[in-house]
N, C-alpha and C positions, 0 to 999 in steps of 0.2 A: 881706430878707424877701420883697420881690417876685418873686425869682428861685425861691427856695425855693414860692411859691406857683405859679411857673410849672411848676417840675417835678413837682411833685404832680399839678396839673393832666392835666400829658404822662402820669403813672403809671398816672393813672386813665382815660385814654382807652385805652390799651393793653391794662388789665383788662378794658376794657367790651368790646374789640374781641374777648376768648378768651370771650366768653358768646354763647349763642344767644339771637337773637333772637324773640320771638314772633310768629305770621305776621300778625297787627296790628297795630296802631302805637296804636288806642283802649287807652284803660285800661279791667279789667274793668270791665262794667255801665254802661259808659258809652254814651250813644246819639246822637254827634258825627251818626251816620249815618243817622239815623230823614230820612224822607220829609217835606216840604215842599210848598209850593204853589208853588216854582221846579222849572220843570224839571231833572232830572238823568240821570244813567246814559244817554245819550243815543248810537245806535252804527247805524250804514247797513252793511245786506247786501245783497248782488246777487242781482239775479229771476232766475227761471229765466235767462231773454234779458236778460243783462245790459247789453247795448245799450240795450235801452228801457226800462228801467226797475227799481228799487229799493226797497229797505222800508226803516222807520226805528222802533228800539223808545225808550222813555224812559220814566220814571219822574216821578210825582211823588207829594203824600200824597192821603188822600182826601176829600180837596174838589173834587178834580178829577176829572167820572165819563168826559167824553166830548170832549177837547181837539181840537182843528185844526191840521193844519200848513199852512204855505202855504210855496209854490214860486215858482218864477220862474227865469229865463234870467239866469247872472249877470252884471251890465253894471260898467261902471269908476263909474258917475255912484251917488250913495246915494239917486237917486230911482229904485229898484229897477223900480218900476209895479206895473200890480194882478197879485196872487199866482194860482194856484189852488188853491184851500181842497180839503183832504182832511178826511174829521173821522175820527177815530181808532177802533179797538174796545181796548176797556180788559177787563182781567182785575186780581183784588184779589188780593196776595197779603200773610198774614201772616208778621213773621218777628220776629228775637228785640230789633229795631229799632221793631215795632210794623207797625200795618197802612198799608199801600202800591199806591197804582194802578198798573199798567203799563201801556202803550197803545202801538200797535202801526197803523201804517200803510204800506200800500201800492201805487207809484205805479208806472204803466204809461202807455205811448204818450209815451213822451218820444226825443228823437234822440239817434242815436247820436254820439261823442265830443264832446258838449257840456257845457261847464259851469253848473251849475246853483245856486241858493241855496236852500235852506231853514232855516228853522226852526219850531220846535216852540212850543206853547201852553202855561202854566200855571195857576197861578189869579189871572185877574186882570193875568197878566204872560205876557213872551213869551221865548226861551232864544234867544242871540245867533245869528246867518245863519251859517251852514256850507255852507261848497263842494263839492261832490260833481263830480264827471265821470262822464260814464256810459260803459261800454267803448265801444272806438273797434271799425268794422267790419274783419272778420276781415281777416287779413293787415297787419295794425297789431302791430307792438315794440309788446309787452306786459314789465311790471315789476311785477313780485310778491315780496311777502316770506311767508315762512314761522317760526312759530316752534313749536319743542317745550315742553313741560310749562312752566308758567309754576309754577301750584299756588304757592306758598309764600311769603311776604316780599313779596309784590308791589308793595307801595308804597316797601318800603326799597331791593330789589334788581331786582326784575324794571323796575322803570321805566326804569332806565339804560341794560336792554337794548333794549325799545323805545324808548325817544330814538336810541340810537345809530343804530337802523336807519332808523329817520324821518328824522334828519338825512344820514345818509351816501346816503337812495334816497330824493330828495324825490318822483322820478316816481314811485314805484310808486301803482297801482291798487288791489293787493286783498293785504290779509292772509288765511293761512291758519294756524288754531292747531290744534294734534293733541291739544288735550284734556287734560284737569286742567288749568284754569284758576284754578282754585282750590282750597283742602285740603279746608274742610268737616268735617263732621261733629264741632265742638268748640262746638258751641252759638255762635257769631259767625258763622256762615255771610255773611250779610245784611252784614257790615263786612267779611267779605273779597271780595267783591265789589265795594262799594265803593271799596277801594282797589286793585282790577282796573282799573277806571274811571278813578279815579285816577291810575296810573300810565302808563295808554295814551288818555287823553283826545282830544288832538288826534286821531292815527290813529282812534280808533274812532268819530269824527262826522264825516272826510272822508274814507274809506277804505272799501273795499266790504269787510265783515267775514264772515271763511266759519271759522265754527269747529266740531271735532270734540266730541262729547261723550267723557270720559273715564271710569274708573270711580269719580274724585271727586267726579265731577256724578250720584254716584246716590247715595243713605244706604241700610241697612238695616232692614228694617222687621220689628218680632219678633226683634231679634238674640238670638242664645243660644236659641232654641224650636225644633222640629221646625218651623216656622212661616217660620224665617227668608229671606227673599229682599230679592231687590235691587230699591229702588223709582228711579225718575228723582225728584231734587230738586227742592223746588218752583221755584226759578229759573231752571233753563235753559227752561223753555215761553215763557215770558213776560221774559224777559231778550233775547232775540234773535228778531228779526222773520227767520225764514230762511224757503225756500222750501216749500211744502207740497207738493212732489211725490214723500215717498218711500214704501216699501211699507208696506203697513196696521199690521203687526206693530211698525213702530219709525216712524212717523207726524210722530212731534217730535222725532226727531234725525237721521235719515238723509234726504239731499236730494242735486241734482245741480242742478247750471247751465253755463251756456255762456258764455266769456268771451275773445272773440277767436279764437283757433287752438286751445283748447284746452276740453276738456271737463271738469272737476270733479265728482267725487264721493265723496261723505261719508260713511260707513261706522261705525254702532256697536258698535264694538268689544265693552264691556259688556253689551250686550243676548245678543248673538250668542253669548259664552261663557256665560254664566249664566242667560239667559231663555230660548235655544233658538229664535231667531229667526234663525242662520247660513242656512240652506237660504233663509230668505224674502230674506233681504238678500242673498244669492248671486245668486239668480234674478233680483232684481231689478236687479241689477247687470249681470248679462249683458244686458236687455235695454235697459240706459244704455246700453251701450258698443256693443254691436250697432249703435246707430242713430246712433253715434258719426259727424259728417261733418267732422272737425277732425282735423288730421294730429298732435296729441298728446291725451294724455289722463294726468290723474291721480286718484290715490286716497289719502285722508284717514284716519287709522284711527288711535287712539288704541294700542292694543296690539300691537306687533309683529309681524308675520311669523316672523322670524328674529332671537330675541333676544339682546342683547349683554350682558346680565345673567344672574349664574348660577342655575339652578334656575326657571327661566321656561320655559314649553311652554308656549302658545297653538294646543295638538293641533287643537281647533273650529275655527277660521280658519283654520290651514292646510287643513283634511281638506274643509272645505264654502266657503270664499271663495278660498281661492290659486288652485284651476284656474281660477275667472272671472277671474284676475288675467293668467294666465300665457297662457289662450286667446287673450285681447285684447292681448295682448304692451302690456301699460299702463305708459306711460315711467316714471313716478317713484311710489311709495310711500311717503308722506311720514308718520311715524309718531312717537311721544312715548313715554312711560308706563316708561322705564327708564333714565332719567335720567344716560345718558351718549351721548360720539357715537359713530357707525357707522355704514359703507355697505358696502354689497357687489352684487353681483349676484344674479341665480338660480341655482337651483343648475346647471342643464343651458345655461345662456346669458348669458354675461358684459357683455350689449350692455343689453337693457331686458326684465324690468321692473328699474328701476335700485331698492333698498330700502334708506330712510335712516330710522338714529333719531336725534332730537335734543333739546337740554331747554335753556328759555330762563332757568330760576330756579335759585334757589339750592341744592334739594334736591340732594347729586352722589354716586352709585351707583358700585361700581364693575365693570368689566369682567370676562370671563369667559374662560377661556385660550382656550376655540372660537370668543369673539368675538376674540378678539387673532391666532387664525389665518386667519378666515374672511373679513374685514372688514379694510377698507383702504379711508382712516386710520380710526382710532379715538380716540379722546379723552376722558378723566376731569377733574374739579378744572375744568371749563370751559363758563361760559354762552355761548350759541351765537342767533346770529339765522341765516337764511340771504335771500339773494336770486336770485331766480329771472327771467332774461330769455328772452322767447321771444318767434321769427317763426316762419313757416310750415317754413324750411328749418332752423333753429336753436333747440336749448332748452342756454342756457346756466344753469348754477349753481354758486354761491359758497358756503360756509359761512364766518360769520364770527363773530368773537369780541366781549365785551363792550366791548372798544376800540375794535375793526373793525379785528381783523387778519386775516389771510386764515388759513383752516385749511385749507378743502379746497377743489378748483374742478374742473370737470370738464365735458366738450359734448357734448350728442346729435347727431349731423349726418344729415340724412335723403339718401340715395344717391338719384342717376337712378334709380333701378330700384325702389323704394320701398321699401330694408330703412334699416338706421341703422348709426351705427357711435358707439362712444363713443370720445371722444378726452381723456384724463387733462391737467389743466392742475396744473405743480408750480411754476411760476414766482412766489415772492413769498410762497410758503406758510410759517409759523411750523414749527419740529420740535412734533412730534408729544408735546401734553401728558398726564401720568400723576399720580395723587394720591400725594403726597410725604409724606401724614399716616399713620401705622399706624393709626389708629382716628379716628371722628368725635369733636368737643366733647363729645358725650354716651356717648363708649365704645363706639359701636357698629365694629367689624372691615368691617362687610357696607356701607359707609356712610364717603365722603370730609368728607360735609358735612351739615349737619340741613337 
């Protein structure tokens, strides 16, 4: 009898495992995720001058209009000493969790590669000391991770990817994510975020957090009407403390900062094809890179250059942001939104700007025969982290798998003479993954995985 209840058991996990799962793990109507008077959703991004200084956004309900953080130098002893108090600016946001404060601090004049503690205020209570390090002065081995499209399952699937990377790059500094963070738009917005939080916790309260917005992070507003366009969703304003230095037109999601040898910039994809704001974000992009004084530099961009998915043209971006890309010879183009992998070069120059897509969750798209000619390697059926090393003469990169097996690795190296040369690294790399499935769980052909 017990044996027979064990194979049943085995029967019914193997069923449950051919079902898709929902991209939250609450039950409808449920509100495990509403707002509190402890701090939560709590995530550090780098200032402009990531050397001296950082922001820090969090959440709690509303009882809380105007909280404090306090800092300090982090010491081994738990008698920390006296902090200095920042106090916070809060924004209210409603959602389908109910109403919520988010507050948003931050902090400048601090030294560079030093470790620091804070934390955050509630009601009444305080959210546990989190370490930070602030970039080290340029010409400092810098480690950075990057990940594509999270969007989907984040707390069942997407977490395992960010562990692995946390674990396997305990040095890294700074994440960069390329946008759809989350799905959106099924009324649970508010609980997929949550379990964003959730599933990258650690990293995203010790970890300088630089993320792109996607076209998940915008809803429709008037859909079906002559009326209809693309709004930004109420969370990304107030979800992320990022830098306030980009052009007028995209204000609250386009930003740049400086972080050791390398220059950062953020690019709205969404905006740019569908609100008509390419030319302002182009322009403003040239005059990032212009005054560029770091011998690399990158670009963040939720939508593709050069897509690896079939029936994709991103004509706007190519036709109004590629030539600021191509003038500035910008080493990496780090990009998401098509839910498999892909690298290639430019077209007229195989060295840099070097253009990668990649996807860190479970959604898996699949390839395109011009991406399977164009693009080396490529890869379907596969979550992917990557890790980024860079000094003044060297920007190494790994792409890695949800195990952390090596897929792709490859080196910029900058010559006497100031050009580069890329040098292919094949040693240790997996063969090259393909979706084995003719259609996804749900039927779909165009689709390895929901």
């Amino acid at each position: 009898m017990l044996l027979g209840v064990c194979c049943l058991a085995g029967l019914s996990g193997v069923a449950a495992q051919a079902q898709v799962e929902p991209n939250t793990q609450v039950p409808p109507g449920s509100t495990h995720y509403a707002a509190t008077g402890f701090p939560d959703r709590i995530v550090a991004s780098p200032a402009q001058d990531a050397a001296t200084g950082f922001a820090v956004a969090w959440r709690t309900d509303a009882s809380v209009s105007q909280p404090a953080l306090e800092l300090v130098v982090a010491s081994d002893s738990p008698d920390l000493g006296p902090p200095r108090v920042f106090k916070a600016d809060t924004r209210v946001l409603q959602t389908e969790n109910g109403v919520a404060h988010h507050h948003r601090v931050d902090i400048d004049g601090l030294k560079p590669n030093t470790l620091y503690a804070y934390r955050v205020q509630g009601h009444d209570t305080w959210g546990s000391w989190n370490h930070f390090r602030t970039a080290a002065p340029a010409g400092t081995p810098l480690t950075l991770l990057y990940f594509g499209d999270t969007q989907n399952k984040n707390l069942s699937l997407v977490s395992r990817v960010l562990r692995q990377a946390w674990r396997s790059t305990p040095d890294a500094r700074l994440a960069l994510f390329a946008g759809d963070l989350v799905s959106g738009k099924d009324g649970v917005d508010d609980s997929e975020w949550a379990e964003w939080f959730e599933a990258g916790r650690w990293l995203l309260e010790g970890t300088a957090v630089a993320p792109a917005p996607g076209n998940h992070e915008y809803h429709e507003e008037f859909e079906d009407t002559p009326q209809q366009r693309r709004v930004l969703g109420g969370h990304w304003p107030v979800t992320f403390a990022l830098p306030r230095n980009g052009p007028t037109a995209t204000a609250q999601t386009t930003y740049w900062f400086d972080y050791q040898d390398v220059r950062i910039a953020v690019i709205d994809g969404t905006s740019a094809l569908d609100l008509g704001t390419g030319a302002a974000q182009a322009a403003w992009l040239d005059h990032v890179l212009t005054g560029n004084p770091h011998p690399w530099s990158i670009v963040v961009i939720h939508q593709p250059f050069y897509s690896p998915r079939a029936a994709r043209d991103n004509a706007l971006l190519v036709e109004q942001v590629l030539p600021v890309i191509r003038r500035h010879r910008v080493d990496l183009v780090l990009q998401g939104h098509d839910h498999t992998y892909g690298r290639r070069g430019d077209t007229d120059n195989p060295t840099t700007p070097v253009f990668i897509v990649s996807v860190a969750g479970p959604k898996q798209y699949r390839l395109s025969d011009d991406a399977r000619k164009t693009m080396q390697p490529v890869g379907e059926d596969t979550q992917f982290y990557q890790v980024l090393k860079i000094d003044p003469q060297h920007l190494s990169y790994e792409s890695r798998t949800a195990t952390g097996r090596l897929y792709d690795a490859f080196e910029v190296v900058r010559e006497a003479d100031g050009g580069k040369r890329l040098i292919e690294r094949t040693d240790g790399r997996i063969a090259p993954r393909d979706c084995a499935r003719g259609e996804s769980p749900k039927g779909r052909e165009d689709r390895c995985w929901e």
